[in-house]
Structure formats: structure tokens, C-alpha cells
C-alpha positions as CSV (number, residue, x, y, z in Angstrom):
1,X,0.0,0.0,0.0
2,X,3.0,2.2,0.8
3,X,4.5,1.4,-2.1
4,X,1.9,2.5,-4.9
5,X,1.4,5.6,-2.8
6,X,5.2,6.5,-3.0
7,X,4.8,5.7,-6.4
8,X,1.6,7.8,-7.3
9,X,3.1,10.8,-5.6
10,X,6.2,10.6,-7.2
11,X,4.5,11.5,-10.7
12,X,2.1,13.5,-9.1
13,X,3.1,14.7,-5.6
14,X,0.2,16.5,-3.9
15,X,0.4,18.5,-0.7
16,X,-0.2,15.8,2.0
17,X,2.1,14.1,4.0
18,X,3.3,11.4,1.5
19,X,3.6,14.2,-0.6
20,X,6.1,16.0,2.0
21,X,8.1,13.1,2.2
22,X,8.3,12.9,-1.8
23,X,9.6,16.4,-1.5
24,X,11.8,15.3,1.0
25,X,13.2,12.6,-0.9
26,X,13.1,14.5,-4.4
27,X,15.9,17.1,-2.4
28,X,18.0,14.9,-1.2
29,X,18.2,12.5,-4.0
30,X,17.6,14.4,-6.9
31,X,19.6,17.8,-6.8
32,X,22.7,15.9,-8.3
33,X,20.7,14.3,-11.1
34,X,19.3,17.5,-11.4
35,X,22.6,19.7,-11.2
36,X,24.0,17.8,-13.9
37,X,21.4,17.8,-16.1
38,X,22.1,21.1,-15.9
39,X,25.7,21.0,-16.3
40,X,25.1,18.5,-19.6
41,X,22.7,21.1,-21.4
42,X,25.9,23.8,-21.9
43,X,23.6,26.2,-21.2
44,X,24.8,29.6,-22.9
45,X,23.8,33.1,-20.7
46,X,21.3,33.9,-23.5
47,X,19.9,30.5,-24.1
48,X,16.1,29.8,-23.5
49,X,16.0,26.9,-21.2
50,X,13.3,24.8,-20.6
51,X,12.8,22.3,-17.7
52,X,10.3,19.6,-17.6
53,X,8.9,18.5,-14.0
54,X,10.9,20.4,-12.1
55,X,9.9,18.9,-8.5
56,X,10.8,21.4,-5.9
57,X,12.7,23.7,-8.4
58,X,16.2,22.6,-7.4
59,X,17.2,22.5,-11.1
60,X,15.7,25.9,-11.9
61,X,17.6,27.1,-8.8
62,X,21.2,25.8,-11.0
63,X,20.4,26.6,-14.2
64,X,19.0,30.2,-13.6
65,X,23.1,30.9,-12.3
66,X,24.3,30.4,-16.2
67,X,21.3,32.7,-17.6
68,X,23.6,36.1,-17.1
69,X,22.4,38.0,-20.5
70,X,19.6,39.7,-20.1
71,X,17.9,37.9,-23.2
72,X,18.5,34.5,-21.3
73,X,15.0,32.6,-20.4
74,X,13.9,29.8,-17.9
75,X,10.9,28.1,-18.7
76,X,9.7,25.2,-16.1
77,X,6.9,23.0,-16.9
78,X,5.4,20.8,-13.8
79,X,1.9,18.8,-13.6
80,X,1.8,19.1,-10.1
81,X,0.1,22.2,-8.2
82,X,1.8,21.6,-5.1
83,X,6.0,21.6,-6.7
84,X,4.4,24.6,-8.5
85,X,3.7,26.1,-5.0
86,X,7.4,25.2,-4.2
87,X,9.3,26.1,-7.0
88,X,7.4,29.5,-6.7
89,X,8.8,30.3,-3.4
90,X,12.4,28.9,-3.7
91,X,12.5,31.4,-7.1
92,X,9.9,34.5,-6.1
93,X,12.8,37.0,-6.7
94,X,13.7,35.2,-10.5
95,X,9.8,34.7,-11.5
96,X,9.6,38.6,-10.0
97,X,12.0,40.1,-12.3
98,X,10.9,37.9,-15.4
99,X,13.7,35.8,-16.0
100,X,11.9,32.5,-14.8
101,X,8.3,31.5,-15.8
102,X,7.0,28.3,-14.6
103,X,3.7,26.5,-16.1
104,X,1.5,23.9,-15.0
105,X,0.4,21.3,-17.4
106,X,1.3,18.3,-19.2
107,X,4.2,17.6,-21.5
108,X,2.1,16.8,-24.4
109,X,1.0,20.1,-24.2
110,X,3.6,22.6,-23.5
111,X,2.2,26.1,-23.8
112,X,5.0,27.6,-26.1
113,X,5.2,28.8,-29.4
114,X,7.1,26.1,-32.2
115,X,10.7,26.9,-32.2
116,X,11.4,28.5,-29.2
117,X,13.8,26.8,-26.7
118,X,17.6,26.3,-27.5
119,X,17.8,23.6,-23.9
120,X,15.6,21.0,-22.6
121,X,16.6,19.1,-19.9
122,X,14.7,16.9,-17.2
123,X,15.4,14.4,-14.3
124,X,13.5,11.1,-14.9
125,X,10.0,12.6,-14.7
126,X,9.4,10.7,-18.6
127,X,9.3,7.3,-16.3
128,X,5.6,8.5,-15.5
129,X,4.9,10.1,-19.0
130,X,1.5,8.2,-20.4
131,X,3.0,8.3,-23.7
132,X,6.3,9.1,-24.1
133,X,6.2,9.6,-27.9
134,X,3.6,12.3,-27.5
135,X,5.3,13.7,-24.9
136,X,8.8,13.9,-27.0
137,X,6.8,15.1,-30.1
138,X,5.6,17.8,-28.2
139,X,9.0,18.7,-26.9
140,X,10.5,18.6,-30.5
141,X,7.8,20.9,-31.5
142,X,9.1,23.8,-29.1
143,X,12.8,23.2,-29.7
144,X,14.8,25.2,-32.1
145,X,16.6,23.5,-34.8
146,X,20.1,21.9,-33.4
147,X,18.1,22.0,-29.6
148,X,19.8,20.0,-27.2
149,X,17.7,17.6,-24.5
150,X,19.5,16.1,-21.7
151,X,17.4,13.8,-19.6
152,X,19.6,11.9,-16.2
153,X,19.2,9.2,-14.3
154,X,20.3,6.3,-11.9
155,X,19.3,3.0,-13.3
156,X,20.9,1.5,-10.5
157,X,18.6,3.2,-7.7
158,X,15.5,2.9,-10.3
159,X,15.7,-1.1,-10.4
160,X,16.3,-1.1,-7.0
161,X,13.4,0.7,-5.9
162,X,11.6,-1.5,-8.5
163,X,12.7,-4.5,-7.2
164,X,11.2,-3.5,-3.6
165,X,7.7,-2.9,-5.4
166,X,8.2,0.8,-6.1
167,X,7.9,2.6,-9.5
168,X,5.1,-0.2,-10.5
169,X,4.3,0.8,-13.8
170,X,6.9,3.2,-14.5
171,X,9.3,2.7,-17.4
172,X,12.3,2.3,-15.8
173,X,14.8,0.8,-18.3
174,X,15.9,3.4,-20.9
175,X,15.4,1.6,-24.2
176,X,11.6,2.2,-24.5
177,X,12.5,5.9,-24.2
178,X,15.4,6.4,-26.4
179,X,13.0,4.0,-28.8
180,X,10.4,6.9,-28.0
181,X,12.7,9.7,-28.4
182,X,13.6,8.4,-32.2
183,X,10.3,7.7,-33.4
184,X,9.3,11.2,-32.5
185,X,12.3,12.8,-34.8
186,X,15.1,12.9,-32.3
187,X,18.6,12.7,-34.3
188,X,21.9,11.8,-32.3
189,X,20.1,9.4,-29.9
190,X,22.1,7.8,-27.0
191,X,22.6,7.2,-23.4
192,X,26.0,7.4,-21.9
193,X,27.8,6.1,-18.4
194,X,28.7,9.1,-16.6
195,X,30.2,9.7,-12.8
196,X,29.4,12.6,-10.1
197,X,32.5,12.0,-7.2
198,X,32.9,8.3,-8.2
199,X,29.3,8.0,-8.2
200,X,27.7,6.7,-11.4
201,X,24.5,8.2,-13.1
202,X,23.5,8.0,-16.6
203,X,22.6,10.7,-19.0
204,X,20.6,10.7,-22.0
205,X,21.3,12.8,-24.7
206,X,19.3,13.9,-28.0
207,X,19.1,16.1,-30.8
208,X,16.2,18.4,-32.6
209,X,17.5,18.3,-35.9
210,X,14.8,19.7,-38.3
């Protein structure tokens, strides 16, 4: 019972307590997933940089520090009304001035013109994506032409947490994804081994060539 809470909330925390504690665990487990996401974009201080579920806004937090040119953008996209609430407060002063605006919706509908992001990155919110080729499609659609996406992971801590009876239902192994991500018009498809302090993570890496 525990479980499929933990695992509902997780692609839809809500403000209750197992919501709280998915915060709780999203902080601590996520922010270096999330920083190097971050890191992996090569985000330029003019670039228009979009996240997709941004949790508690600790990738916002890292990636508004490389938007120094005052034409530089961050865009957050986030299903959940209660990491909207959040992500609001930890970034008031960004979202006051303009340089941050954060919707609330779904990836296969991303309010944003065609075109119009340069950086996409995201931290293993397409395990809970109903369909992940709509969901890329849609992401492909708002990226500019040579658009870098930079999704990361820990497989190792996914298949654990699957193998305790979390994540039931989530796509956890990376193929049906990268499959997704190529059938939606992704060039330069590929998942690579990297390491944070001798810790491993992998990243996934695509292209919007158009």
C-alpha cells in the first residue's frame, strides 16, 4: 500500500504528507541528477531553457546561475500544483523580475510557441509520462533547430526501488524511451555512463534536428 502511494506521488506529488516526504526525498536524491542535467545542457547566458517537471525547483535554482544576458529565459513545466507552489517560493525573486516562468500542465501540451527553446533538460519525470512519444513530439515541436535535450538518471537506484515494489508501472529501463525519443524525430540518440564523485549516473542525450 506504501508502495503505490510512494509511487503515485512521485509523478504527481500533492500537498499531504506522502507528498512531503516525496519532496523530501526528491531534495535529497535528486539535486545531483538535477545539477548535472544542468551542467550537460551547456547552457549559454542567452539561451532559452526549458525544464520539464521540475519537483521542488532545485534544477531551476542551478540553471537560472548560467542565464547572465539579459535575453537568457527559464521556462519550467510541472503537472503538479503543489511543486508549482514550491518552485514559486524557492524562485519569487527570479519569477519577479521575469527571467523565470513556470507552467503547470502536461508535456504533451507545453504552452509555447514552435521553435522557441535552445535547452531542454529533465530528471526522470518521462518514467511517468502516459505516452512518451507524445510527450517527445511535443518537446520537438518547441525546440529550435540543433536543440539539445539532456534527460539523467540512476538506473541503479531505479531497479532497486523496482525491485522492492516501487515505481510499479513506470518505465524504468531506458530503451523504451530512447525508442520513443527516435520515433518522435530525435537525431543523435544515446545514453551514456557518466560519474558525479565516483558515483555513477547516466545521461541521455538527443538532438532536434529539423
Amino acid at each position: 500500500m506504501l508502495a503505490r502511494k510512494l509511487t503515485q506521488q512521485l509523478g504527481h506529488p500533492t500537498q499531504s504528507l506522502v507528498g512531503w516526504l516525496v519532496k523530501q526525498f526528491l531534495e535529497r536524491h535528486n539535486r545531483v541528477l538535477e545539477e548535472r542535467a544542468v551542467r550537460l545542457c551547456e547552457i549559454q547566458p542567452d539561451s532559452t531553457v526549458l525544464e520539464v517537471g521540475f519537483g521542488p525547483g532545485l534544477g531551476l535554482q542551478e540553471a537560472v546561475q548560467y542565464l547572465t544576458d539579459p535575453r537568457g529565459k527559464l521556462l519550467g513545466l510541472d503537472y503538479s500544483e503543489y511543486m508549482h507552489k514550491l518552485a514559486r517560493e524557492r524562485l519569487q525573486d527570479h519569477i519577479a523580475s521575469g527571467k523565470v516562468q513556470l507552467f503547470q500542465g502536461r508535456v504533451e501540451s507545453i504552452p509555447l510557441p514552435a521553435c522557441s527553446v535552445d535547452k531542454v533538460y529533465h530528471c526522470n519525470c518521462h518514467l511517468y509520462w502516459p505516452d512518451m512519444r507524445a510527450g517527445n513530439a511535443e518537446l520537438l515541436r518547441v525546440m529550435r533547430p540543433g536543440a539539445l535535450m539532456v534527460s539523467t538518471l540512476n538506473l541503479d537506484f531505479l531497479r532497486w526501488g523496482r525491485s522492492w515494489g516501487f515505481l510499479q508501472g513506470a518505465n524504468v529501463e531506458p530503451k523504451p524511451y530512447l525508442e520513443a525519443l527516435r520515433a518522435a524525430g530525435f537525431t543523435d540518440v544515446r545514453l551514456e555512463e557518466k560519474y558525479d564523485k565516483g558515483r555513477k549516473f547516466e545521461a541521455i542525450f538527443a538532438m532536434a534536428e529539423k
